[in-house]
BAVEXLUM-26496 format. One record per residue: residue in three letters; residue number from 1; y, x, z of N, C-alpha, C, O in turn. Coordinates in steps of 0.2 Angstrom, whole numbers, plus 5000, padded with zeros to 4 digits. Each point is the difference from the previous one (the first is absolute). Last residue first. Layout:
REC    aa     i    n.v    n.u    n.w   ca.v   ca.u   ca.w    c.v    c.u    c.w    o.v    o.u    o.w
REC   ALA   NUM      Y      X      Z      Y      X      Z      Y      X      Z      Y      X      Z
...
***
This chain:
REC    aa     i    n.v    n.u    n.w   ca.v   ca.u   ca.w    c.v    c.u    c.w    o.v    o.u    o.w
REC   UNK    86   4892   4978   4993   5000   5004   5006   4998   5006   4999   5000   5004   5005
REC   UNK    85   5000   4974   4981   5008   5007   5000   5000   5005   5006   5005   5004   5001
REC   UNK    84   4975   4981   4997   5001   4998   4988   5008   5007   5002   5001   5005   4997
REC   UNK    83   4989   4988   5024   4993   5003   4993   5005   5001   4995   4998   5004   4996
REC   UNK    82   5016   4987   5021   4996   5005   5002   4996   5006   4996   4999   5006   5001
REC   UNK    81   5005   4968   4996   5006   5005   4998   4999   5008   5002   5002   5004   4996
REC   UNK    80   4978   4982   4996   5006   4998   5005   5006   5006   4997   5000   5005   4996
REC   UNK    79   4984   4986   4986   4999   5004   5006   5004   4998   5007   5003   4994   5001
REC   UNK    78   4989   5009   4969   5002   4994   5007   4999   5002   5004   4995   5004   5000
REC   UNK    77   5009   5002   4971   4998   5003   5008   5003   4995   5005   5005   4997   5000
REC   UNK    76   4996   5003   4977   4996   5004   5000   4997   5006   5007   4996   5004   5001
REC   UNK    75   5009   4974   4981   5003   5003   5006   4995   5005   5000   4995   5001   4997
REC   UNK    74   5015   4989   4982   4998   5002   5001   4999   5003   5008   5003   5005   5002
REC   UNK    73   5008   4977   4980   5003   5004   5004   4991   5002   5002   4995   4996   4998
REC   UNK    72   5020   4989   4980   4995   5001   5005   5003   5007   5006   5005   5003   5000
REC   UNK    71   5010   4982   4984   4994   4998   5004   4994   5003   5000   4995   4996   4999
REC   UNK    70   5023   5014   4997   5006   4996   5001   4992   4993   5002   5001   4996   5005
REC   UNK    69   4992   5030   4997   5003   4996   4991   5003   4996   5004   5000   5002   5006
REC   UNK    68   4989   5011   5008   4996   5005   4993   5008   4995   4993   5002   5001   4995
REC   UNK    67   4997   5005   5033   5002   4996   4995   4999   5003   4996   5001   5006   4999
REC   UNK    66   4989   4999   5024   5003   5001   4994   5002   4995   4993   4995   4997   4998
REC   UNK    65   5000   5003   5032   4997   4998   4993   5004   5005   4995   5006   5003   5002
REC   UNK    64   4986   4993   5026   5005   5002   4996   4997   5000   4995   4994   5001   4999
REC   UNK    63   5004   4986   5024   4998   5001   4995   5005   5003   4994   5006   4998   4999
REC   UNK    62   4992   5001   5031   5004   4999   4991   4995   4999   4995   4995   5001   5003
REC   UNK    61   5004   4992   5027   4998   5003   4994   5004   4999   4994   5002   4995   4998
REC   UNK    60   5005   4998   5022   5000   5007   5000   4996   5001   4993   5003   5004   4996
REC   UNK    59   5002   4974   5010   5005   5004   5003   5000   5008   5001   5005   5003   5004
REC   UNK    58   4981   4983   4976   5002   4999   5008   5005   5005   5003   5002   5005   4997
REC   UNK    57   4997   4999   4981   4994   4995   5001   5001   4995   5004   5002   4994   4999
REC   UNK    56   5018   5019   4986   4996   4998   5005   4996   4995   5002   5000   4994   5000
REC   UNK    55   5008   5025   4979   5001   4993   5003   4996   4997   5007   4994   5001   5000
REC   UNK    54   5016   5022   4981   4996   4995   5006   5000   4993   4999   5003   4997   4996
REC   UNK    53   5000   5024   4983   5004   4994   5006   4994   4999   5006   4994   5003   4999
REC   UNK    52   5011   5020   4981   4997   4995   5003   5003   4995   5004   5005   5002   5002
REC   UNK    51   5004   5018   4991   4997   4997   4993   4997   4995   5002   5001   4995   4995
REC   UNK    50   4997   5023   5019   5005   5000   4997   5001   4996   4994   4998   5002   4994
REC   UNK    49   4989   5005   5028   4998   4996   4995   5006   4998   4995   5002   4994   5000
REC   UNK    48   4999   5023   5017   4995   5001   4997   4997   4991   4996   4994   4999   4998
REC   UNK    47   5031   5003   5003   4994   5007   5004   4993   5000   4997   4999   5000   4994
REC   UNK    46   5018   4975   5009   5001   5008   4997   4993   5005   5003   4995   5000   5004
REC   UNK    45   5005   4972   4989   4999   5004   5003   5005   5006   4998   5002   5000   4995
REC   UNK    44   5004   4972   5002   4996   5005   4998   4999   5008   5005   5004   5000   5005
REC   UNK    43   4992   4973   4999   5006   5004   4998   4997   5006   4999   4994   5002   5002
REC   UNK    42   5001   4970   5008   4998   5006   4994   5007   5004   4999   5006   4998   4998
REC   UNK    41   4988   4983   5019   5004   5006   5001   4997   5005   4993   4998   5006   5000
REC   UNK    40   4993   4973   5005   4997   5005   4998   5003   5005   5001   4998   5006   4998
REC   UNK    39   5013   4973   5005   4994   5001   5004   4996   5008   5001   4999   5002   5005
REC   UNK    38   5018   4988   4979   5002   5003   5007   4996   5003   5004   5001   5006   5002
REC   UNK    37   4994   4992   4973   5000   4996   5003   5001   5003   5007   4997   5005   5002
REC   UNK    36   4999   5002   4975   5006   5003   5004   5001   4996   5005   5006   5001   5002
REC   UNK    35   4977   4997   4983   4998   5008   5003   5004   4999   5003   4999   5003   5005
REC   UNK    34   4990   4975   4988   5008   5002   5000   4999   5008   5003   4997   5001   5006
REC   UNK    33   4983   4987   4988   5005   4995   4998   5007   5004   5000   5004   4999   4995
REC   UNK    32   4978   5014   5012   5000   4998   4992   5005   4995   4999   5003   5000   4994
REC   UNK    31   4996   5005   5027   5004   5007   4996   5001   4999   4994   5004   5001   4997
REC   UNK    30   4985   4984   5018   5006   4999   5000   5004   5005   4996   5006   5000   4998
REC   UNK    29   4971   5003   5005   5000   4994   4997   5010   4998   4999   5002   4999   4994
REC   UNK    28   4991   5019   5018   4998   5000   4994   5001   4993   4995   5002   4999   4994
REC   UNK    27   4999   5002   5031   5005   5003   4995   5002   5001   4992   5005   5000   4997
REC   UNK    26   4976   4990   5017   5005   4996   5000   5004   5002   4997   5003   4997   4996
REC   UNK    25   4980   5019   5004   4997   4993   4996   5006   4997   5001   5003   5001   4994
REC   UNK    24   4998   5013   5023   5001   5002   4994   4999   4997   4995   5006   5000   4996
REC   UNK    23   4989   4992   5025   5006   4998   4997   5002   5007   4995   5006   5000   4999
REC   UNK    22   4973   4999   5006   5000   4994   4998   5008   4998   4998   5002   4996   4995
REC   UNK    21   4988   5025   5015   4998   4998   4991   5005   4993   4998   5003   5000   4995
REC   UNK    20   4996   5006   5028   5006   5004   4996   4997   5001   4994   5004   5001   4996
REC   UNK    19   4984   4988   5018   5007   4996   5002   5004   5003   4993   5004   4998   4996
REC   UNK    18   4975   5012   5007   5000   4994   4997   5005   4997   4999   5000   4998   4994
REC   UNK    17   5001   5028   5011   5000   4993   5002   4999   4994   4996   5004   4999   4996
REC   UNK    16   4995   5027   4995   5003   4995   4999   4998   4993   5004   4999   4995   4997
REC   UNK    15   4992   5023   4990   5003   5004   5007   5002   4993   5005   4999   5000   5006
REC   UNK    14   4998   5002   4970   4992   4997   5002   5001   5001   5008   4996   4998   5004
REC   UNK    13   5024   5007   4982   4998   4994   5000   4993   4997   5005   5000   4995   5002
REC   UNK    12   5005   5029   4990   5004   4996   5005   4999   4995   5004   5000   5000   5006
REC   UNK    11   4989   5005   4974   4999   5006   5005   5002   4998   5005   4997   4997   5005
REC   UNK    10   5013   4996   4976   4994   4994   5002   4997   5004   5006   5000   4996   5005
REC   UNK     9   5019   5015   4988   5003   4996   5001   4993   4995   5000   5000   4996   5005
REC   UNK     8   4997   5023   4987   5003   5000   5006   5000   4995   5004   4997   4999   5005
REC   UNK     7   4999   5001   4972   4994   5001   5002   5001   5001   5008   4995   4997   5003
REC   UNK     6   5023   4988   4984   4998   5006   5000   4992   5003   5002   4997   4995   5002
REC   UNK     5   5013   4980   4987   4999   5004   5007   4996   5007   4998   4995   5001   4997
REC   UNK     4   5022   4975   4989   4992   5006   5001   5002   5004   5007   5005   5001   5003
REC   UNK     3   5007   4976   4983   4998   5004   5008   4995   5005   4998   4995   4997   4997
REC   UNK     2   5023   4985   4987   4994   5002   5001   5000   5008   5007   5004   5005   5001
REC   UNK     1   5010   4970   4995   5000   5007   5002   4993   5003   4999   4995   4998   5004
***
């Protein structure tokens, strides 16, 4: 799976708890092996990200990405759930 990141979505990132880098790192790693993995609750969005999935960090933070192709994806924003649909 090739990964790229939004200008947004790094911006975010630097936001972002050590704790809450790190198990991003573990999701990620688990995404590229399998995007559909339980774990990650990945599904897709309506509204203002229309087109787009999640997937869950931690029990509050998502990660939303764009599927560019069948292996790559694009994220383009992290956040809690609050930030990212509030």
């Amino acid at each position: 799976m090739d990964v790229r990141y939004h200008r947004r979505f790094r911006k975010q990132y630097r936001k972002l708890t050590k704790g809450q880098r790190e198990h991003f790192a573990t999701r990620l790693s688990l995404f590229i092996q399998n995007s559909r993995a339980s774990v990650l609750n990945n599904h897709s969005l309506t509204g203002k990200y229309f087109g787009c999935r999640s997937i869950d960090i931690t029990g509050d933070i998502r990660a939303i990405y764009a599927p560019i192709s069948n292996n790559a994806a694009r994220f383009i924003a992290i956040g809690t759930h609050s930030q990212l649909y509030g």
